[in-house]
C-alpha positions as CSV (number, residue, x, y, z in Angstrom):
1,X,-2.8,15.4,-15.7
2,X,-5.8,13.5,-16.1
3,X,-8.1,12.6,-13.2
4,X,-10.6,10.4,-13.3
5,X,-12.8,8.6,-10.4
6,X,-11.6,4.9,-10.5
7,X,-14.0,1.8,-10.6
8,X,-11.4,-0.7,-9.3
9,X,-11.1,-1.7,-5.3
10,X,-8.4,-1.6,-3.1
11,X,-5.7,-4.4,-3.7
12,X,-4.4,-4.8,-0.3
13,X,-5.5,-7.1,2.3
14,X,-6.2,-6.9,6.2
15,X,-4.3,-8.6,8.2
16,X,-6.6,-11.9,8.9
17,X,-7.4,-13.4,5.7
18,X,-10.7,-14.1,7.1
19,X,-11.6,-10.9,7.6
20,X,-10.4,-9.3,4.1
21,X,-12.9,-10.5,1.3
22,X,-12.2,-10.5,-2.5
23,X,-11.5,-7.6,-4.1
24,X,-14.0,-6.9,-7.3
25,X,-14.3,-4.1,-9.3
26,X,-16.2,-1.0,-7.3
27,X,-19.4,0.5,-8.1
28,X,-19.6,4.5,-8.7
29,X,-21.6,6.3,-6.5
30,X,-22.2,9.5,-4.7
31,X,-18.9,10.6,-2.2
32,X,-16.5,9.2,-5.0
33,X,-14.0,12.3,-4.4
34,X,-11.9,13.0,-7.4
35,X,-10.2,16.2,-6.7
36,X,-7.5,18.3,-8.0
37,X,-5.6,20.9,-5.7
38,X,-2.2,22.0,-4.3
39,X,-0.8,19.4,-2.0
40,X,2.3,18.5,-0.2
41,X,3.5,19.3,3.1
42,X,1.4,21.4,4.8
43,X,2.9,24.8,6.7
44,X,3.2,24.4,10.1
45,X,4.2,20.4,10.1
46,X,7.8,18.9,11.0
47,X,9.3,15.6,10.5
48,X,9.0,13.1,13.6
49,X,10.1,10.1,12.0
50,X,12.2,9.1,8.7
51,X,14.1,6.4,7.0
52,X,16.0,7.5,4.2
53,X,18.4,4.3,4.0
54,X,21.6,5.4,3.7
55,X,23.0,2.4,4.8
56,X,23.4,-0.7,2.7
57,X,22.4,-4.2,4.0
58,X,18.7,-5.4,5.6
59,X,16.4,-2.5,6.4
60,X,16.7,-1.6,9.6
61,X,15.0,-3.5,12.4
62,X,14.7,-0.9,14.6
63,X,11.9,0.6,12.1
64,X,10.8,-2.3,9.9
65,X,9.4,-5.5,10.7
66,X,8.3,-8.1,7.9
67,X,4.2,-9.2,7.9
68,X,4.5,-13.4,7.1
69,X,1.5,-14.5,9.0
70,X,-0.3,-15.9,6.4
71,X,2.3,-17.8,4.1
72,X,1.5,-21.2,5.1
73,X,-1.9,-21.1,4.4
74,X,-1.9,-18.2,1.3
75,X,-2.6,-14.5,1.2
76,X,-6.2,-12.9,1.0
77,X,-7.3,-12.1,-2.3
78,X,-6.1,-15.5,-3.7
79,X,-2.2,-13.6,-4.1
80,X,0.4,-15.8,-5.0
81,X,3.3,-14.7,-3.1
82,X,5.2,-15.6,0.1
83,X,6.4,-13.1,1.8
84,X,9.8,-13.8,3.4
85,X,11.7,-12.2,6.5
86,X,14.7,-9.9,6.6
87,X,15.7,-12.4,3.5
88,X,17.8,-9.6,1.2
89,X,17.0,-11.4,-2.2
90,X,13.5,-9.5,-1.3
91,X,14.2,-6.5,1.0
92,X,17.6,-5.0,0.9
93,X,18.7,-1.1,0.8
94,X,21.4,-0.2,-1.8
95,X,22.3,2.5,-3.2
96,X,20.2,5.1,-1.2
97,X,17.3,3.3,-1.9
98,X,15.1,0.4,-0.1
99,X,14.7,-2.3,-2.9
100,X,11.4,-4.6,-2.5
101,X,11.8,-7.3,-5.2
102,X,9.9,-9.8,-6.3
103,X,10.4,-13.3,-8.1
104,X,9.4,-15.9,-9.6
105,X,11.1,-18.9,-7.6
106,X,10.5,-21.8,-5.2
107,X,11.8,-22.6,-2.2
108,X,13.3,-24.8,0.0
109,X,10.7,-26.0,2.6
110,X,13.6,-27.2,4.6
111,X,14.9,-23.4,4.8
112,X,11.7,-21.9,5.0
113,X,9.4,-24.0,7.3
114,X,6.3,-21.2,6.6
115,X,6.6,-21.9,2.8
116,X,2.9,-22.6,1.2
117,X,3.9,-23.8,-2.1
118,X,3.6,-20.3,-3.7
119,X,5.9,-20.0,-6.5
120,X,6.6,-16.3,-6.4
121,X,8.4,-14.1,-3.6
122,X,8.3,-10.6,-2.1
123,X,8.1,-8.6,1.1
124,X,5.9,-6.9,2.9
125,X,7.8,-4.3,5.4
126,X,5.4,-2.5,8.0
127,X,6.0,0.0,11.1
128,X,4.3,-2.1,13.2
129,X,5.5,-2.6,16.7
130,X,7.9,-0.4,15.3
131,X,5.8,3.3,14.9
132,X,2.3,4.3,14.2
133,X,0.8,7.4,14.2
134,X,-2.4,9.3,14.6
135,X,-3.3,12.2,12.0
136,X,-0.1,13.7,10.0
137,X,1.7,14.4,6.5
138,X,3.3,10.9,5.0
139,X,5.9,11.2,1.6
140,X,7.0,7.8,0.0
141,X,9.3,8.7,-2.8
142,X,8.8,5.9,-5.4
143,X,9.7,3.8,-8.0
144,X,7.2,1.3,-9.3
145,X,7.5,-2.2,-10.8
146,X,6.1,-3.0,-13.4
147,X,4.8,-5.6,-16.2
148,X,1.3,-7.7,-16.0
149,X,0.5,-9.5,-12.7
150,X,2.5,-7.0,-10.1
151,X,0.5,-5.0,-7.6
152,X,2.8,-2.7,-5.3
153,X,1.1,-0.7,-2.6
154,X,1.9,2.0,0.2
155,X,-0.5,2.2,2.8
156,X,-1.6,2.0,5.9
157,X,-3.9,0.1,8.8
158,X,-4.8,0.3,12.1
159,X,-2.2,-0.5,14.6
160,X,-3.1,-3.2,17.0
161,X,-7.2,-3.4,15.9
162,X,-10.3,-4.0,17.9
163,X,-12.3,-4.5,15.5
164,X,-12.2,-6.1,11.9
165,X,-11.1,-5.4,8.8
166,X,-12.6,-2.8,7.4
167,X,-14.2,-1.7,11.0
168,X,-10.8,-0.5,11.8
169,X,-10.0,2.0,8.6
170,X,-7.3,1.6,5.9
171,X,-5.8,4.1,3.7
172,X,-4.4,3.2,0.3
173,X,-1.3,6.0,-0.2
174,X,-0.6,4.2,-3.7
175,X,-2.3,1.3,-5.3
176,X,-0.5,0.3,-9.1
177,X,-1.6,-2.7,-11.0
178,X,0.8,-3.8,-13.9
179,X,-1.8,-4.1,-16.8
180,X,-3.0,-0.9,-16.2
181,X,0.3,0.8,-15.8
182,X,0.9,4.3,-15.1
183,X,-2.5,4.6,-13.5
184,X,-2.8,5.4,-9.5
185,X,-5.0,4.3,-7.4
186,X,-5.4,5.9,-3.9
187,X,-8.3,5.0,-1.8
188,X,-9.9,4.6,2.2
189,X,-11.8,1.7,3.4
190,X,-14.5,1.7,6.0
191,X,-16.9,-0.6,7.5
192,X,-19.9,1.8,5.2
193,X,-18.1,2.1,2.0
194,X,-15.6,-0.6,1.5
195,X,-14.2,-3.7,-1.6
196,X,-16.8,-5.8,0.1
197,X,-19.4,-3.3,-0.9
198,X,-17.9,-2.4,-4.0
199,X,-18.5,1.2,-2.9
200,X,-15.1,2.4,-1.5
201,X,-14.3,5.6,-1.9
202,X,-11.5,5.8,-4.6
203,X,-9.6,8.1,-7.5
204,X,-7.0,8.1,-9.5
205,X,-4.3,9.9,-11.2
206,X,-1.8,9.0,-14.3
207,X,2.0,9.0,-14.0
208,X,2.7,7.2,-17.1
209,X,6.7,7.2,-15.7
210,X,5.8,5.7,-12.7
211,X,8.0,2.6,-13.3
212,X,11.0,4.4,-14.8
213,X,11.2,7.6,-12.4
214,X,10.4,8.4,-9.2
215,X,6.9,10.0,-7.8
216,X,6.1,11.1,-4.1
217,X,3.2,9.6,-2.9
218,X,1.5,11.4,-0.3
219,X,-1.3,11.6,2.2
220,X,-2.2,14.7,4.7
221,X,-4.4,12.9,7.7
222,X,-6.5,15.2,9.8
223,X,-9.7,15.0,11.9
224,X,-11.7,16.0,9.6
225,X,-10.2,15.1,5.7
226,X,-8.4,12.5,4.2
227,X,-5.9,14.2,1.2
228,X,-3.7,11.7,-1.2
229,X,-1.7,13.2,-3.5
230,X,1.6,12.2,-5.8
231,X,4.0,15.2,-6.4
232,X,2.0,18.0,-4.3
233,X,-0.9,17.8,-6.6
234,X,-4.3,15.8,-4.5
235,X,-6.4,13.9,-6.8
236,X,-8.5,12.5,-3.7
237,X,-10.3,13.3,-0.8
238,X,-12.2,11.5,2.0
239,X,-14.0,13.9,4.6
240,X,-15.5,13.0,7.9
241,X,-18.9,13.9,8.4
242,X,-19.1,13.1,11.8
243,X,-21.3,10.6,11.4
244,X,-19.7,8.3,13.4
245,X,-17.1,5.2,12.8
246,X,-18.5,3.6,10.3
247,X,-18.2,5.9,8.2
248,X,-14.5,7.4,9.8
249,X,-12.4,4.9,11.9
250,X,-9.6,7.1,11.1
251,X,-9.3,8.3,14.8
252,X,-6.4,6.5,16.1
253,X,-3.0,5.2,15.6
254,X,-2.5,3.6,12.3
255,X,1.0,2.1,11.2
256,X,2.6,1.9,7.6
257,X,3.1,-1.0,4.9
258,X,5.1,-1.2,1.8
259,X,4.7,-4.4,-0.3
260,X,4.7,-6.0,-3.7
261,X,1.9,-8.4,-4.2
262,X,1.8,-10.9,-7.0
263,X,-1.4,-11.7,-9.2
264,X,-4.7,-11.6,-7.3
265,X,-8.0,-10.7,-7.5
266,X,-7.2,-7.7,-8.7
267,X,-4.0,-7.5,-9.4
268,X,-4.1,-10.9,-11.4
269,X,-6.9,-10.2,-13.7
270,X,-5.1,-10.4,-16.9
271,X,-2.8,-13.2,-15.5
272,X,1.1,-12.9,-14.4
273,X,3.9,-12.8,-17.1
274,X,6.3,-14.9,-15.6
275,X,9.5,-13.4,-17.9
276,X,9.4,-9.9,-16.4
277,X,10.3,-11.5,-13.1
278,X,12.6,-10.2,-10.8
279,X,10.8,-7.0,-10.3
280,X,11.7,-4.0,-8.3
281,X,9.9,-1.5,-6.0
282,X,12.7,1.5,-5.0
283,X,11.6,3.9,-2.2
284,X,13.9,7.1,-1.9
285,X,12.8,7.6,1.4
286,X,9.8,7.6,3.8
287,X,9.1,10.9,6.1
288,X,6.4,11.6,8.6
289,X,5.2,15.0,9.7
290,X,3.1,15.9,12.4
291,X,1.5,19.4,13.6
C-alpha cells in the first residue's frame, strides 16, 4: 500500500453555505501526518450504537435524518446536486446494505417545492438530532461510486455548533473523487489549518477496488489524537498539542454524515460524465465504540 501526503482539500461542506468557502487544492506543510500503523478497534472499546440495515425500505428514522437546507438556493462548493428527503430513488436499504444513489434527473417543482434547478440528485443522511458522540472508534463498511464528477464522503461535524465552520472541527473519515479513483482522502479541519488556508491537515491511501469491493473506513477519536484508517491499517494522524481550539475543536459531541456529492470545486474538476449516472454508494454497516 502506498501512502502518500495528499495536496487536495476536503470536499465536504459545513452546514451554512456562507460559512464553508471553496475548496482548492492544499498547500504542503509541516504537521501533514502521513502515517502507517496497525489500526482498527482498539482493546477495551464496545459498540454503543449500530445500524446494520437488515431491513428493506427507507433508512430508519429513528437514526437518520436527511440534510436539505440548502437546495433552494445550491450547495457550498458550487455542487450540483439536490439532496432529497426519505425519497428511496436516493436512499433506500436493500439487500443488507444502505444504498445512496445518485442521478442525473430533474424534477418536478410541483413535487418538490425546495428544488433549485439542479439537474442531478442524491442524499445526504446524518445522525443529527438523531446521535452524536464525543471521542470513540467509528467503522463504515464501504462501497464507493465511481466514474468522473462523483465525490462520496463519510464524515463528521459538530453537533449543534457555536461557532463557525471550521471553528467548530470536522473530520473527513473518507473523501473519494471519481477522476482520481481508488485514492483516499482522510482529513481534519480547524479554524488554524483548514481548505480556506489551503493548509489542512490531510493523507491518503490507495484502494484501487474501492468501487467494486468493500473497505472499512475508520477513525479512533481521543483527547489527544485523531487516527483514520481503512481496513485496520492508519495512514493519518492529527494530534492535539494543547494549544488550544484553534488548533483542536475536537472536544465535544460531533454527529455523522454519509453523502454523494456531484461535481464541485473539487470534486468537479475534470467535469461530470453524465452516462455513468445512476451511481451507487453501499454501506454494509456503520458501528460506534466507545471506552
Amino acid at each position: 500500500m502506498t501512502l502518500l501526503l495528499a495536496n487536495i482539500a476536503c470536499g465536504s461542506d459545513g452546514t451554512v453555505s456562507d460559512n464553508t468557502p471553496p475548496q482548492q487544492p492544499a498547500a504542503a506543510g509541516p504537521g501533514m501526518a502521513a502515517i502507517s500503523e496497525a489500526g482498527g478497534l482498539p482493546a477495551g472499546y464496545s459498540l454503543v450504537w449500530s445500524d446494520e440495515f437488515d431491513v428493506d425500505g427507507l433508512p430508519d428514522e429513528q437514526k437518520w435524518a436527511y440534510d436539505t437546507a440548502l437546495n433552494p438556493t445550491g450547495w457550498a462548493n458550487h455542487e450540483l446536486e439536490y439532496y432529497s428527503n426519505a425519497r428511496p430513488e436516493n436512499s433506500r436499504v436493500e439487500n443488507g446494505a444502505l444504498v445512496i444513489e445518485a442521478r442525473h434527473e430533474d424534477l418536478d417543482p410541483a413535487q418538490f417545492p425546495d428544488w433549485g434547478g439542479q439537474h442531478y440528485t442524491s442524499a445526504r443522511l446524518v445522525t443529527r438530532n438523531r446521535a452524536s458522540w464525543t471521542f470513540g472508534f467509528i467503522e463504515v463498511r464501504a462501497q464507493l461510486p465511481c466514474g468522473v464528477g462523483t465525490w462520496p464522503a463519510i464524515w463528521t461535524l459538530a453537533d449543534v455548533p457555536q461557532l463557525h465552520w471550521p471553528a467548530d472541527g470536522e473530520i473527513d473519515i473518507m473523501e473519494h473523487v471519481g477522476f482520481d479513483p481508488g485514492v483516499i482522502h482522510g482529513t481534519t479541519h480547524t479554524t488554524d489549518y483548514n481548505g480556506k488556508l489551503h493548509n489542512e491537515r490531510t493523507a491518503t491511501t490507495d484502494a484501487p477496488d474501492a468501487c467494486s469491493a468493500f473497505h472499512r473506513y475508520q477513525l479512533t477519536w481521543t483527547p489527544t489524537r485523531i487516527t483514520i484508517g481503512m481496513d485496520d491499517r492508519n495512514y493519518f494522524q492529527y494530534a492535539n498539542d494543547g494549544s488550544g481550539t484553534a488548533e483542536w475543536p475536537f472536544s465535544g459531541p460531533q454527529y455523522l454524515l454519509l453523502n454523494i456529492a456531484v461535481g464541485g470545486d473539487w470534486g468537479g474538476q475534470q467535469g461530470v460524465d453524465d452516462t455513468i449516472f445512476p451511481v451507487r454508494m453501499l454501506v454494509d454497516y456503520v458501528r460506534v465504540y466507545q471506552k
